[in-house]
Backbone as numpy.savetxt, mean C-alpha at the origin, in Angstrom:
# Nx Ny Nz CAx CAy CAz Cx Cy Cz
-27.92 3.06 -1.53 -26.66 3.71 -1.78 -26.59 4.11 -3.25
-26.55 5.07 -3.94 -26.42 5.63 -4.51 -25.08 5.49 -5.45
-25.04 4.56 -7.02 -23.97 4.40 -7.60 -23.57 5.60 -8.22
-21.58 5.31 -8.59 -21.02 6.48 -8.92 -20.17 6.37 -10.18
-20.69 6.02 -11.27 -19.98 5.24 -12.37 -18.73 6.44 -12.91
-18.30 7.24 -12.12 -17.32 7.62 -12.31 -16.41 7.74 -11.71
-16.12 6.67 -10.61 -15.28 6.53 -9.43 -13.64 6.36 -10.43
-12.87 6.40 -9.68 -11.72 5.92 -9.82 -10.57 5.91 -9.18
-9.16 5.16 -9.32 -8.13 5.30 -8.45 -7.99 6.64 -7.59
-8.27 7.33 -8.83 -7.83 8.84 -8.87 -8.31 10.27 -8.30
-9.52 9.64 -7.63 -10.20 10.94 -7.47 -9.43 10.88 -5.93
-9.37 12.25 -5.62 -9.52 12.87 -4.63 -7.90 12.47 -3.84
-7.28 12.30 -5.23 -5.42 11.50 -5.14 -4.68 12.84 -4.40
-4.80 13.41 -3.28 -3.65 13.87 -2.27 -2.55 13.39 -1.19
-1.62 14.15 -0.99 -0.99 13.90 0.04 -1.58 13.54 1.50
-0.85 12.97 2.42 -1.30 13.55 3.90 -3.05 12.75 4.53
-3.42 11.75 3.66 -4.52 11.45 3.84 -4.27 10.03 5.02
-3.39 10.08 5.40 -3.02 9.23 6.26 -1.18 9.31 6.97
-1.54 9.95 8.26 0.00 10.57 8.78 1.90 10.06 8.38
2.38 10.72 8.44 3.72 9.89 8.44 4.23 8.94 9.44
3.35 9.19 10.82 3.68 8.09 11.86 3.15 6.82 11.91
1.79 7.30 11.18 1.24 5.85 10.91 1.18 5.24 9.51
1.76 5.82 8.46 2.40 5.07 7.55 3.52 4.56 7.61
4.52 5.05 8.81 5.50 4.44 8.82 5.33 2.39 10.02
4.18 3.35 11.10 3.99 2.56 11.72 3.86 0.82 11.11
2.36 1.34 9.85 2.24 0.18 9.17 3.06 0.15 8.32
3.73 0.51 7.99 4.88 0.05 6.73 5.83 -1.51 7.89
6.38 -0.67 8.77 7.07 -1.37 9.88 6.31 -2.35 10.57
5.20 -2.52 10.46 4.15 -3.88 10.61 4.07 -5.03 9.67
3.81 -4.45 8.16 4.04 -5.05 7.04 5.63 -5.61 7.06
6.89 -4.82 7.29 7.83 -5.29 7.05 8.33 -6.59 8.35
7.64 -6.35 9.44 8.09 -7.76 10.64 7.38 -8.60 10.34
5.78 -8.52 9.90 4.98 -9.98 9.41 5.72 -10.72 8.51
6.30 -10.23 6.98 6.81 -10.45 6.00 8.14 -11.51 6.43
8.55 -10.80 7.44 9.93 -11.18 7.85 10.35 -12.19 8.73
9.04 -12.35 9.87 8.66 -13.46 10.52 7.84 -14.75 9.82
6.72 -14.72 9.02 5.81 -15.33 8.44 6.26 -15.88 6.47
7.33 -15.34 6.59 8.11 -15.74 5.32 7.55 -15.21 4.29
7.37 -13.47 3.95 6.35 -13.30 3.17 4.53 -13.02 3.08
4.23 -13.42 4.30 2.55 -13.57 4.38 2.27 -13.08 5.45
1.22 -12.63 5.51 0.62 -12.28 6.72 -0.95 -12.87 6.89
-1.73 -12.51 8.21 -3.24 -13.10 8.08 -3.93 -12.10 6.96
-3.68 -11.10 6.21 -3.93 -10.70 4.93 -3.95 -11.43 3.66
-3.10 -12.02 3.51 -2.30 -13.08 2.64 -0.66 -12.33 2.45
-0.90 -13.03 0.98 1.22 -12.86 0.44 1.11 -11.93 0.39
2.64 -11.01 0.63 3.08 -9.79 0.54 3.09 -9.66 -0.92
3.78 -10.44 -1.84 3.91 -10.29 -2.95 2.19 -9.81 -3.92
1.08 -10.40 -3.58 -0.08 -9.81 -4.42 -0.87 -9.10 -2.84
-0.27 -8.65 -2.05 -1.04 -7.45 -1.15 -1.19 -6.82 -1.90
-2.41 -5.72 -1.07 -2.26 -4.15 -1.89 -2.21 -3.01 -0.71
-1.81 -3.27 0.41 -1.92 -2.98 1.82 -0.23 -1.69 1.59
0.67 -1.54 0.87 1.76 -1.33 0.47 1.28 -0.34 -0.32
1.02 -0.65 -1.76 0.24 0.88 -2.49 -0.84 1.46 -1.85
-1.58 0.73 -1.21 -2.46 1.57 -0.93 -2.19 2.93 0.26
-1.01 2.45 1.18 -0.52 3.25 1.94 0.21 3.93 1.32
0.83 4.05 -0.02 1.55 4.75 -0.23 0.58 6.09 -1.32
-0.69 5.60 -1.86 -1.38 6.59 -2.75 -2.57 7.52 -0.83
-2.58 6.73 -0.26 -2.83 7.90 1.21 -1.84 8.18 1.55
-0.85 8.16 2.05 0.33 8.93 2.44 0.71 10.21 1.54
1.01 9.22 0.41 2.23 10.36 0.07 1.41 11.05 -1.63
0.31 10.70 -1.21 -0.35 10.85 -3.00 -0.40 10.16 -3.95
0.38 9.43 -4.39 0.83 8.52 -5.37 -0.15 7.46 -5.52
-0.01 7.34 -6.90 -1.12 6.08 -7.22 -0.23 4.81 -8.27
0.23 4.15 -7.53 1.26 3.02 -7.72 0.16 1.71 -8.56
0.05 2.18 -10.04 -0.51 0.77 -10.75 0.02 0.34 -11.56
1.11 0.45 -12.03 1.91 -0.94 -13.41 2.32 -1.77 -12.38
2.48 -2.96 -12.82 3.01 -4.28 -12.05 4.64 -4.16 -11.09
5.27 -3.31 -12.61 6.71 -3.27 -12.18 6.93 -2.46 -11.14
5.76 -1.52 -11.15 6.44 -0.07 -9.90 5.74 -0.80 -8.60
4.57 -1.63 -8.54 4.05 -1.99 -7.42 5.09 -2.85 -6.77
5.85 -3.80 -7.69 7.02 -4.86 -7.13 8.24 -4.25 -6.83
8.49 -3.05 -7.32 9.86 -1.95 -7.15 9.42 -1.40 -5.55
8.43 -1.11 -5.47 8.11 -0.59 -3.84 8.39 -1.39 -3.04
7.65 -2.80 -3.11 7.38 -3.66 -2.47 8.57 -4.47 -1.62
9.68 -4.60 -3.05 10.81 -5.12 -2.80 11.60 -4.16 -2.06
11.77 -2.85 -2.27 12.16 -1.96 -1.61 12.03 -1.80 -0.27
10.90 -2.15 0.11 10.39 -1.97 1.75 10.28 -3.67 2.32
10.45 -4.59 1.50 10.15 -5.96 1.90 11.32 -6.53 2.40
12.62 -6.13 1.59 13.85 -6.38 1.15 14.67 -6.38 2.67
């Protein structure tokens, strides 16, 4: 396999790379584990997932990395 020492969050950062039915789907998966399991899922804690940004930089484009905006989402959709 062939390394790419110029990878990053960022490349290839569009919209639409994963539908609105099934980001909502798993959003609404993430939010009943959380809600049943007190926080955790067989992933681990909701609080250091990355299952949340990561659906949100395929969905909607966005690339969610300071601490504060990852916990502003999180709480937002956890809440």
């Amino acid at each position: 396999m062939k390394s790419n020492n110029n990878l990053s969050c960022k490349i290839g950062l569009k919209k639409g790379i994963v539908k609105k039915d099934v980001f909502d789907k798993e959003i609404a998966l993430c939010q009943k584990l959380a809600k049943k399991n007190k926080g955790k899922c067989a992933w681990g804690k909701c609080q250091s997932c990355g299952v949340i940004p990561l659906l949100y930089k395929l969905h909607k484009g966005e690339l969610i990395e300071k601490p504060e905006e990852i916990k502003k989402v999180k709480d937002n959709i956890l809440s």
